[in-house]
C-alpha positions in Angstrom: 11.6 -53.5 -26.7 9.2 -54.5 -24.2 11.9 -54.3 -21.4 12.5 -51.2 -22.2 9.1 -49.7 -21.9 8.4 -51.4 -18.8 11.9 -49.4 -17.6 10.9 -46.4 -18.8 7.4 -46.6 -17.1 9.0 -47.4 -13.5 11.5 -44.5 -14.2 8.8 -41.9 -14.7 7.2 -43.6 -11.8 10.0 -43.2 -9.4 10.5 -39.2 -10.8 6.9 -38.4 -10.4 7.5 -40.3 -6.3 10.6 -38.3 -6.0 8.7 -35.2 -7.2 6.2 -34.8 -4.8 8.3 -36.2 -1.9 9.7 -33.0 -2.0 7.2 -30.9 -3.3 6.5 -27.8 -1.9 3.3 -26.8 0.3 2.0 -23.1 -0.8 0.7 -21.3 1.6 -1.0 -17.8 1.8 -1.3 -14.4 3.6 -3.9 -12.2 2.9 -4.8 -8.8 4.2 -4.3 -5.0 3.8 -0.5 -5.1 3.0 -1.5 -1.7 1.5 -3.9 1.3 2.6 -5.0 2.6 5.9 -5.5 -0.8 7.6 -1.7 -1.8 6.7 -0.6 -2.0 10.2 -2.5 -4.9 10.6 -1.7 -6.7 7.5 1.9 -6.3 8.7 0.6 -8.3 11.5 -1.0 -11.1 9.5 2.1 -10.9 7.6 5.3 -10.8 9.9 3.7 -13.4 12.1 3.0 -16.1 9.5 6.3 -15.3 7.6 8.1 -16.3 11.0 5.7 -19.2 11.4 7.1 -19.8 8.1 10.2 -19.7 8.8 10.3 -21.7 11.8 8.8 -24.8 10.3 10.9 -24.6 7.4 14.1 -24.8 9.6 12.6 -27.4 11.3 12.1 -29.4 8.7 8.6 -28.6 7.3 5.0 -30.2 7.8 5.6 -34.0 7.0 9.1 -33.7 5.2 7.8 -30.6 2.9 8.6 -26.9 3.0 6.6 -24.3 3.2 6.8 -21.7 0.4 4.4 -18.4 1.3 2.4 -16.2 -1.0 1.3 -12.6 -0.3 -2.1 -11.5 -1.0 -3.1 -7.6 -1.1 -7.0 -7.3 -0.6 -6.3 -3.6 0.9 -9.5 -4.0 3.4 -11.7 -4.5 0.0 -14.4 -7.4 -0.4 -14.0 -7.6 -4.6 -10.0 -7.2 -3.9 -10.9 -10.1 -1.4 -12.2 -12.3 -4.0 -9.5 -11.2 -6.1 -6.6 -12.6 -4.2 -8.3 -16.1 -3.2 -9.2 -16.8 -6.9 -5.5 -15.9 -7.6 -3.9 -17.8 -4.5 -6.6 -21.1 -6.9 -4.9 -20.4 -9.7 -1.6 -20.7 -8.1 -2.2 -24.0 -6.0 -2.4 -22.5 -2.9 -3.9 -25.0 -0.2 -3.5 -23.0 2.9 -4.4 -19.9 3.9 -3.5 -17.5 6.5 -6.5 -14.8 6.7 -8.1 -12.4 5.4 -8.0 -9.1 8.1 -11.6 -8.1 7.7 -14.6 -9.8 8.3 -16.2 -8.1 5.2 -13.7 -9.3 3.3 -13.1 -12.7 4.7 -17.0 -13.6 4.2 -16.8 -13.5 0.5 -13.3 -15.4 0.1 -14.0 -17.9 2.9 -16.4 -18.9 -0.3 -14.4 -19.1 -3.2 -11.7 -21.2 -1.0 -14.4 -23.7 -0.1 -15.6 -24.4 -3.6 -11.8 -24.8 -4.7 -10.4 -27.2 -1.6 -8.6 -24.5 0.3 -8.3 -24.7 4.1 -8.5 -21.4 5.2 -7.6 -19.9 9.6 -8.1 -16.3 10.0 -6.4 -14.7 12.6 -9.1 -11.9 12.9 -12.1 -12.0 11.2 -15.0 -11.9 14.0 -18.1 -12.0 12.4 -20.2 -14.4 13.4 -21.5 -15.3 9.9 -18.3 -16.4 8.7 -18.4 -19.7 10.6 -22.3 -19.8 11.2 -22.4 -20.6 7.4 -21.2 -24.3 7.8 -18.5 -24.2 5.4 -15.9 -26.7 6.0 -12.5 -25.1 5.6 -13.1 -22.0 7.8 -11.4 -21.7 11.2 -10.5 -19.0 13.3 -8.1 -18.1 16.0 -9.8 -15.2 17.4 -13.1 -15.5 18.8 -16.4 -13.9 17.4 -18.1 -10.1 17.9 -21.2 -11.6 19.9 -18.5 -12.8 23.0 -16.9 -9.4 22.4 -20.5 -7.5 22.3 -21.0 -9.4 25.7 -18.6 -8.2 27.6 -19.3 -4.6 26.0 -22.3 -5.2 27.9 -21.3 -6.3 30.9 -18.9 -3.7 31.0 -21.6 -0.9 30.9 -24.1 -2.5 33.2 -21.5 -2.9 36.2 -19.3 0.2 35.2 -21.3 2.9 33.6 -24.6 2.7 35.8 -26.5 6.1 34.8 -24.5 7.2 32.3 -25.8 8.0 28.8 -24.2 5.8 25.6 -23.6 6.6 22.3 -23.0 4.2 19.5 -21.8 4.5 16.3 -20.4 2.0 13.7 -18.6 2.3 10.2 -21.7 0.4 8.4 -18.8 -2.5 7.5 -19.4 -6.1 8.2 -17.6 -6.4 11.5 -17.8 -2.9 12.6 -21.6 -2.7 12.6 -21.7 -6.3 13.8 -19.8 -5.7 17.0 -21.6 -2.6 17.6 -24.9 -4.1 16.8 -24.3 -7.0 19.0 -23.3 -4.5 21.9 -26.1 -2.7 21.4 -28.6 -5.4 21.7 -27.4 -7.3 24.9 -27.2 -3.9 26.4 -31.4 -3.2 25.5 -31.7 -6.8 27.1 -30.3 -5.3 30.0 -32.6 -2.1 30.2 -29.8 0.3 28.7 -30.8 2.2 26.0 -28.3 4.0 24.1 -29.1 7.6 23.4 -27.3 8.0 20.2 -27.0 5.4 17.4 -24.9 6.4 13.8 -23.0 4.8 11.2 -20.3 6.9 9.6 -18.1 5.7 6.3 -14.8 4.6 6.4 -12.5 7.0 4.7 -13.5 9.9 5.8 -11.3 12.4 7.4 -13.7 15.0 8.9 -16.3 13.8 11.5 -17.1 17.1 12.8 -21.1 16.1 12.0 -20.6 13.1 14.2 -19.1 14.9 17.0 -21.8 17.8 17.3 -24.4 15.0 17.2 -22.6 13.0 20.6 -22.2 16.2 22.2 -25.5 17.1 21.4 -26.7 14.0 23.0 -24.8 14.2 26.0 -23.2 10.5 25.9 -20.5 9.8 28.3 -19.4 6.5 27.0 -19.0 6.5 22.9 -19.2 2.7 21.9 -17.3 2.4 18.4 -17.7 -0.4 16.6 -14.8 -0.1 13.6 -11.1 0.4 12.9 -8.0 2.5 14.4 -7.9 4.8 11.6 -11.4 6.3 12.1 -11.6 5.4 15.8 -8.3 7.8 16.3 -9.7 10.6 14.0 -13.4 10.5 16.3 -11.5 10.6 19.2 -8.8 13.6 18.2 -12.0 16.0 16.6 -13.8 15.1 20.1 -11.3 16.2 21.9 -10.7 19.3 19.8 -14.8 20.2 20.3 -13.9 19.5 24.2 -15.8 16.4 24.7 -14.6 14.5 27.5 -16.5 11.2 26.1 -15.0 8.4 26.5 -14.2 5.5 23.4 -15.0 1.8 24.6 -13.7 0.0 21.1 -13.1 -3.2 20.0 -9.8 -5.3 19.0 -10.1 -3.1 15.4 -8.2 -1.1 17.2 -5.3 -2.9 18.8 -2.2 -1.2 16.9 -0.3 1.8 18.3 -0.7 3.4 15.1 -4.2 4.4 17.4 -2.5 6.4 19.4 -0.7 8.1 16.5 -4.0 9.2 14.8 -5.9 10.4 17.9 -2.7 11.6 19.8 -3.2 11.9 23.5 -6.8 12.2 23.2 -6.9 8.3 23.2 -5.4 8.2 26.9 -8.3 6.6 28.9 -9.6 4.7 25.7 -11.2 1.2 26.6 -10.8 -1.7 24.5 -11.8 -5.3 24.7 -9.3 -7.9 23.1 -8.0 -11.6 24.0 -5.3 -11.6 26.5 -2.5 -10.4 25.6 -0.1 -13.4 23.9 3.0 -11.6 24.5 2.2 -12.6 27.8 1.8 -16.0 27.6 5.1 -18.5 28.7 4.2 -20.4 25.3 5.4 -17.5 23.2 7.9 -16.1 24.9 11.1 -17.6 22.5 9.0 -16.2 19.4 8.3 -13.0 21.0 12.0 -12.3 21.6 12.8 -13.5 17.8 10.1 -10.7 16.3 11.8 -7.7 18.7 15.1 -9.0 17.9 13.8 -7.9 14.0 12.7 -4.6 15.5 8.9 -5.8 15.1 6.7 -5.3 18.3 3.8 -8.6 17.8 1.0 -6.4 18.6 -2.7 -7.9 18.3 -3.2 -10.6 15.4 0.8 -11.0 14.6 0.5 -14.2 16.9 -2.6 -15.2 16.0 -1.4 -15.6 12.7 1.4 -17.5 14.1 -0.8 -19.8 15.8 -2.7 -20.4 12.7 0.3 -22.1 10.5 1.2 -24.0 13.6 -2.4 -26.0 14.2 -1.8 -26.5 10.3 1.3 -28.4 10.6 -0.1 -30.3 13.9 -3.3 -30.8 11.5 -1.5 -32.3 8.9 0.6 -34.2 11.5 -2.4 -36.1 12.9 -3.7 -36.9 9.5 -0.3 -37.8 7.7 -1.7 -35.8 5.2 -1.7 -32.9 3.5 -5.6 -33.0 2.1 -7.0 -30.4 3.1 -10.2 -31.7 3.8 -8.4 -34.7 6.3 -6.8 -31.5 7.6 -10.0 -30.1 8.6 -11.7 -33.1 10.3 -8.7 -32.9 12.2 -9.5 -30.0 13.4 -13.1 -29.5 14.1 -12.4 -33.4 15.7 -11.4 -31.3 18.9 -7.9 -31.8 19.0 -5.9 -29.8 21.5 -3.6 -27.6 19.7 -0.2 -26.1 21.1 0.3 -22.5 20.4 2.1 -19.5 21.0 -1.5 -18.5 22.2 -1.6 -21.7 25.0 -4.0 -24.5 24.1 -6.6 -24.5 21.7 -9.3 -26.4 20.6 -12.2 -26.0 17.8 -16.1 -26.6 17.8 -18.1 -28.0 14.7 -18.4 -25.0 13.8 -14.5 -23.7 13.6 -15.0 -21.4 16.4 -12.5 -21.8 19.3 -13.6 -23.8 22.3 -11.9 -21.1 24.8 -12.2 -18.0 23.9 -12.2 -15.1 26.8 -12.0 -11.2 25.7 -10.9 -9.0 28.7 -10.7 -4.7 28.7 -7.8 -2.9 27.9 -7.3 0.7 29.2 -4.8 3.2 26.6 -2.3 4.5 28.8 1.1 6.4 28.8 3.7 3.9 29.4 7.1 6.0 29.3 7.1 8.3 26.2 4.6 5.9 24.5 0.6 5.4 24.3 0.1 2.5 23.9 -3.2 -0.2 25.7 -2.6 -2.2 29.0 -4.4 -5.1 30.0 -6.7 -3.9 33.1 
């Protein structure tokens, strides 16, 4: 009787072993899959499902496979929230995102209470890693080194001409502009129009008579591509000449399909562009092969799951929290986006934004690296 028992017990042993030798790592996405910022959670999408994919085929992070969840937060903080307490309830440890920085901010809290290691791709907000969580990384860099060059830009490029600027009141979008806005005053520009707008709208007639009113040569927006492209198309159809300088909210072609050629001249600041880079040139070729151009934060998101795997790799483990002293250790990282490294903070070490012009390239509009 006792023999048997002490089988049984070293039999459940060995299938419990066996059971998570080859259990499965869960991993999220989570952006606007839906609504009018679902360009870019196609982005966050694509590029982690072929991240995905990849280190499945070759063999997963320490002998286990990736298995991927979708989250829908369609650009919305309480959606946000909504998603990463469903991605806890479904043992999720990993997760690739959120889009927005609004939306990020909130679940970057609920995934640090409940042990999840989250990297997004394209939340800029400074607050989201000046908070001193412990699971939050990014593989973008942060609106105050984008406001910078904003700056910059003006004080060597638009010398006596008159700024507006104008924001969509959201977390990142009146961030960015606010952080513009001030390094410029330091510098003894004063913008002659300042406005938020809401997101959503579809007539901006009000904001346009206003910059026309004041004049502005250069219209600093600090928000997405949906209302960026609408500004710029009613602008143009009032005969304003005035030129956009945007952010990376806008770096998805579906830009140029809202404002139409209207956007041609547009500046934008953004990280260099990845396609570009030798280190993601067999990827690149694997996403056009599937008819999907890897605009923007599609890569970024790829490089996310990959310094997860090379996290876990250094550890030999797959807790989180091991995972995540790995990475704020300073640790190079090899990417799709070259080499990257993280601060105590999760910010990258490395982070440059350069200007972007919209051009016509052939029969499309699409932004060139200046």
């Amino acid at each position: 009787m006792k023999k048997s028992w002490v089988s049984g017990v070293v039999l459940a042993a060995g299938l419990a072993f066996a059971g998570q030798a080859h259990a499965d790592i869960k991993l999220g996405v989570a952006g606007p899959i839906t609504g009018p910022n679902a360009a870019f959670g196609a982005q966050l999408k694509n590029g982690t499902e072929q991240a995905v994919e990849d280190i499945n085929a070759a063999g997963g992070i320490l002998g286990q496979k990736i298995v991927l969840s979708i989250g829908d937060d369609v650009s919305d903080p309480k959606q946000g929230v909504s998603v990463a307490n469903k991605f806890v309830g479904d043992g999720v440890k990993l997760v690739v995102g959120h889009f927005n920085s609004g939306v990020t901010n909130p679940a970057s809290d609920v995934y640090a209470e409940n042990g999840l290691l989250m990297i997004t791709p394209s939340a800029t907000n400074p607050k989201i890693t000046e908070k001193g969580l412990w699971n939050v990384f990014r593989t973008c860099g942060r609106d105050d080194q984008q406001g910078k060059l904003w700056s910059d830009y003006a004080v060597k490029n638009f010398k006596g001409k008159k700024i507006a600027v104008v924001h969509d009141k959201t977390t990142y979008g009146q961030g960015l502009a606010d952080a513009a806005k001030g390094f410029m005053n330091k510098e003894g520009i004063k913008e002659v129009l300042y406005e938020g707008v809401n997101t959503g709208e579809k007539d901006y007639s009000a904001l346009v008579s206003k910059i026309k009113a004041s004049g502005a040569d250069v219209l600093m927006w600090g928000g997405l591509h949906t209302e960026g492209g609408l500004i710029v198309r009613q602008m143009r159809d009032q005969g304003l000449k005035t030129v956009m300088l945007s952010g990376d909210g806008i770096t998805d072609d579906e830009f140029a399909t809202i404002g139409g050629d209207g956007v041609i001249g547009t500046l934008m600041s953004f990280g260099p562009d990845p396609r570009t880079n030798p280190a993601a040139k067999d990827v690149v070729e694997k996403f056009r092969a599937k008819k999907f151009e890897p605009q923007a934060y599609t890569l970024y998101s790829y490089a996310a799951v990959q310094i997860m795997k090379q996290a876990a790799e250094e550890a030999k483990s797959l807790d989180t929290k091991k995972m995540a002293e790995v990475i704020h250790s300073g640790k190079v990282f090899k990417t799709v986006l070259g080499d990257l490294s993280y601060d105590k903070k999760g910010d990258r070490k490395d982070v440059d934004y350069v200007m972007y012009t919209w051009k016509k390239v052939g029969d499309k509009i699409t932004y060139v690296q200046d």
